[in-house]
N, C-alpha and C positions, 0 to 999 in steps of 0.2 A: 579369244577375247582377252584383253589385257587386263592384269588384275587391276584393283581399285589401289591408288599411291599406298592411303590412311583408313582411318575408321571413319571420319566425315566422309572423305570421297564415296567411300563405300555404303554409307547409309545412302546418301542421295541417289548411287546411283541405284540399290535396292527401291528404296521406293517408288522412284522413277521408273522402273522397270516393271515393279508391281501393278501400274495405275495406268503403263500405256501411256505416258505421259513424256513431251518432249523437256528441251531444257528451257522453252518459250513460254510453255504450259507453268512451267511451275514459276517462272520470272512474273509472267502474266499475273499469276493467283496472289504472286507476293505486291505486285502494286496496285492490284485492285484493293489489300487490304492496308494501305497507304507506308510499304514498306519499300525502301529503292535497294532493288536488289537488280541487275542487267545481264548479260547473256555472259558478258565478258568478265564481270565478278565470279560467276558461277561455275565457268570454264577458272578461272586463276583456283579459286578454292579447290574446285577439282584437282587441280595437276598439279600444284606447289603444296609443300612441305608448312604446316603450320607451325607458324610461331606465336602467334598471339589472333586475338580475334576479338571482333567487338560485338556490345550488347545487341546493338541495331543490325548486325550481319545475323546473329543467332534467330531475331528475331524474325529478320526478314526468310531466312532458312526455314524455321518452322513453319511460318505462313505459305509461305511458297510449297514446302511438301507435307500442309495437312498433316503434320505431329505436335508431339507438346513442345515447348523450350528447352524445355528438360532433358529429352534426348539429344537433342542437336549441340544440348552445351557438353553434357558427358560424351558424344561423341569426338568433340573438339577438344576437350582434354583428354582424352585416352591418344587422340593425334597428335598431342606435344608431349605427349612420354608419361602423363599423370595416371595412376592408375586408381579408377574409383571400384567399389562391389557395386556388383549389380541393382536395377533398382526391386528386381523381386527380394533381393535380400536384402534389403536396407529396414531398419528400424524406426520405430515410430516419431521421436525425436529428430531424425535425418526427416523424416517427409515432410513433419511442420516444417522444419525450415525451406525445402526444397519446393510448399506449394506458394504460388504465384498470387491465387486468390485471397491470399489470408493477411491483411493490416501488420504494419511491426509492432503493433501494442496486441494483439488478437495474437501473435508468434511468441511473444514474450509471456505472454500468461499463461498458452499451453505449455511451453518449455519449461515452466517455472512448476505446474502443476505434475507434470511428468516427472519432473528429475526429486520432487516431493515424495513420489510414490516410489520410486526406489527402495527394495529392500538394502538392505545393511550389504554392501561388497556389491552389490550388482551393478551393473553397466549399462548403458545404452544399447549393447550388442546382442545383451538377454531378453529384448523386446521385438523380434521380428517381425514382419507384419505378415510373411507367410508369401502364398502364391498372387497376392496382388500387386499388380505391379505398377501401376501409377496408385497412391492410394491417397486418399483426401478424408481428411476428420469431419465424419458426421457428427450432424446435432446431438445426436443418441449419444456418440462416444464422448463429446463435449460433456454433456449433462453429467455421465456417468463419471467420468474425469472430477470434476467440481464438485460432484456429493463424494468422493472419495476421500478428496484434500479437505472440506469443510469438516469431516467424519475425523480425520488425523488430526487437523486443526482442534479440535473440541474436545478431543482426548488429553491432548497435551495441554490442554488452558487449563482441561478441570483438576493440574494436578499443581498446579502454581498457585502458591496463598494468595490470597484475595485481601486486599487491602482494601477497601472499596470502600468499609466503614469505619469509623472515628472507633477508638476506647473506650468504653463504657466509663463513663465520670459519674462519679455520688454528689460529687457537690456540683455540679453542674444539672443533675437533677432535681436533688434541692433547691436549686435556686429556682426553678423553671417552675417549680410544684408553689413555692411563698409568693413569687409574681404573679402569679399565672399570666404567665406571658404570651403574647397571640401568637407567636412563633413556636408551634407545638417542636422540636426536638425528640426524636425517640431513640434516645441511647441503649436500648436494650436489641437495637439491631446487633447481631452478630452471636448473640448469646442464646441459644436454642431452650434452654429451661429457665428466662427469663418470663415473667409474667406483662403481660403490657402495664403503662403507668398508669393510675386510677386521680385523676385529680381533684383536691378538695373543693369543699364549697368555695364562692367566694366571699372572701370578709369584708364588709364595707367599713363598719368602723374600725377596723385593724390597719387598712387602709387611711381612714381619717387622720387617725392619731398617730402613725408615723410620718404622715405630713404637715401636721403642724408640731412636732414636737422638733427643738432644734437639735442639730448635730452636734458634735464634739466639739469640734473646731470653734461653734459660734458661741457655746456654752466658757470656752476657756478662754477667748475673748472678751466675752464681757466680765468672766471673774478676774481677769488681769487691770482690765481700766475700772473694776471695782475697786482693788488696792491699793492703783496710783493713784485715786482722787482720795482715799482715806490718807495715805500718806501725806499729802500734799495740803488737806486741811490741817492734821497733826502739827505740819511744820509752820504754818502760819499761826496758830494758835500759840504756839512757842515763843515765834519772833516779834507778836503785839508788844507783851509786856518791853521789850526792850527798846520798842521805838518809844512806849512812855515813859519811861526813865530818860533818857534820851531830851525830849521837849523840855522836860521836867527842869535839866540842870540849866 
């Protein structure tokens, strides 16, 4: 029997072998599940030397011989000279990327969540996944995964000062205590052997009589046009006499 060209030739022809299955059988399986894969594609893959391949061939491959994509695509690059690890040996971070089921926002969070847990100098390489060899992240490992990073996350927050509260102000509490202003303010946040504020009664006529007593401004107001109208009688009581000397001559 003549050997297989590649490693693609050679997978199909292994499986095909394994199942009893001709080369119509597995063309058949590939467009019943709406992939166009032909006798004549299947013989050219077989006996020509790869140079490139496309997604819908890999695709049509795996459906046609009942395996994942996954194979059929490492088998197609090990056939143009690339050489990948095995997938029993591949690491946790390779698999997320390598599962089909999993959203790019769903790939981006475990990746993110993984390379978090990292110890200090470790790799990607120091996370095996062992003797499984297709291997898919269960919900378990997800959950477990994200109380990990939230656990590291909350470590690291609680050692960042907290800004969160204003500077305790004296005269900002003073003010808040003479108003009593309906806007309660508690400036003793942040200060652990602060006592809470005790606010006093309230004063009604303390209140009266700062609203009718006038301001500064209004009080030096009117003692200014107090002055000018003293002035101003002063100087007409001057200039009388001189209009009547005046008529007089």
């Amino acid at each position: 029997m003549e050997e297989p060209r590649h490693e693609l030739a050679a997978l199909i022809d292994r499986v095909r072998d394994a199942n009893g299955w001709s080369d119509t059988d597995i063309t058949r399986r590939a467009t019943a599940e709406g992939h166009k894969l032909g006798k004549s594609n299947l013989s050219r893959i077989r006996n020509t030397d790869v140079v490139s391949i496309t997604a819908s061939t890999i695709r049509g491959l795996a459906a046609g011989l009942a395996i994942p994509e996954s194979e059929v695509a490492q088998a197609a690059l090990v056939s143009m000279g690339i050489d990948l690890p095995q997938f029993g040996e591949i690491d946790l971070e390779t698999a997320v990327r390598l599962d089909a089921d999993l959203s790019v926002r769903d790939k981006s969070m475990l990746l993110d969540l993984l390379r978090g847990m990292r110890q200090p100098g470790e790799t990607a390489r120091h996370r095996p996944i062992g003797a499984v060899r297709y291997h898919k992240v269960t919900a378990e490992e997800l959950d477990a995964a994200v109380a990990r990073a939230l656990e590291h996350m909350g470590v690291a927050h609680a050692r960042l000062p907290s800004h969160s509260q204003p500077p305790y102000n004296p005269e900002a509490a003073q003010l808040a205590e003479e108003t009593e202003s309906d806007l309660h303010v508690d400036h003793s946040a942040g200060r652990p052997d602060a006592a809470p504020l005790e606010q006093p009664p309230f004063d009604r006529s303390r209140l009266l009589a700062a609203m009718s007593e006038p301001d500064q401004e209004d009080r030096a107001g009117k003692s200014r046009r107090s002055r000018r109208s003293k002035v101003d009688l002063e100087q007409r009581e001057h200039e009388l006499p001189e209009d009547d000397d005046f008529h007089e001559q």
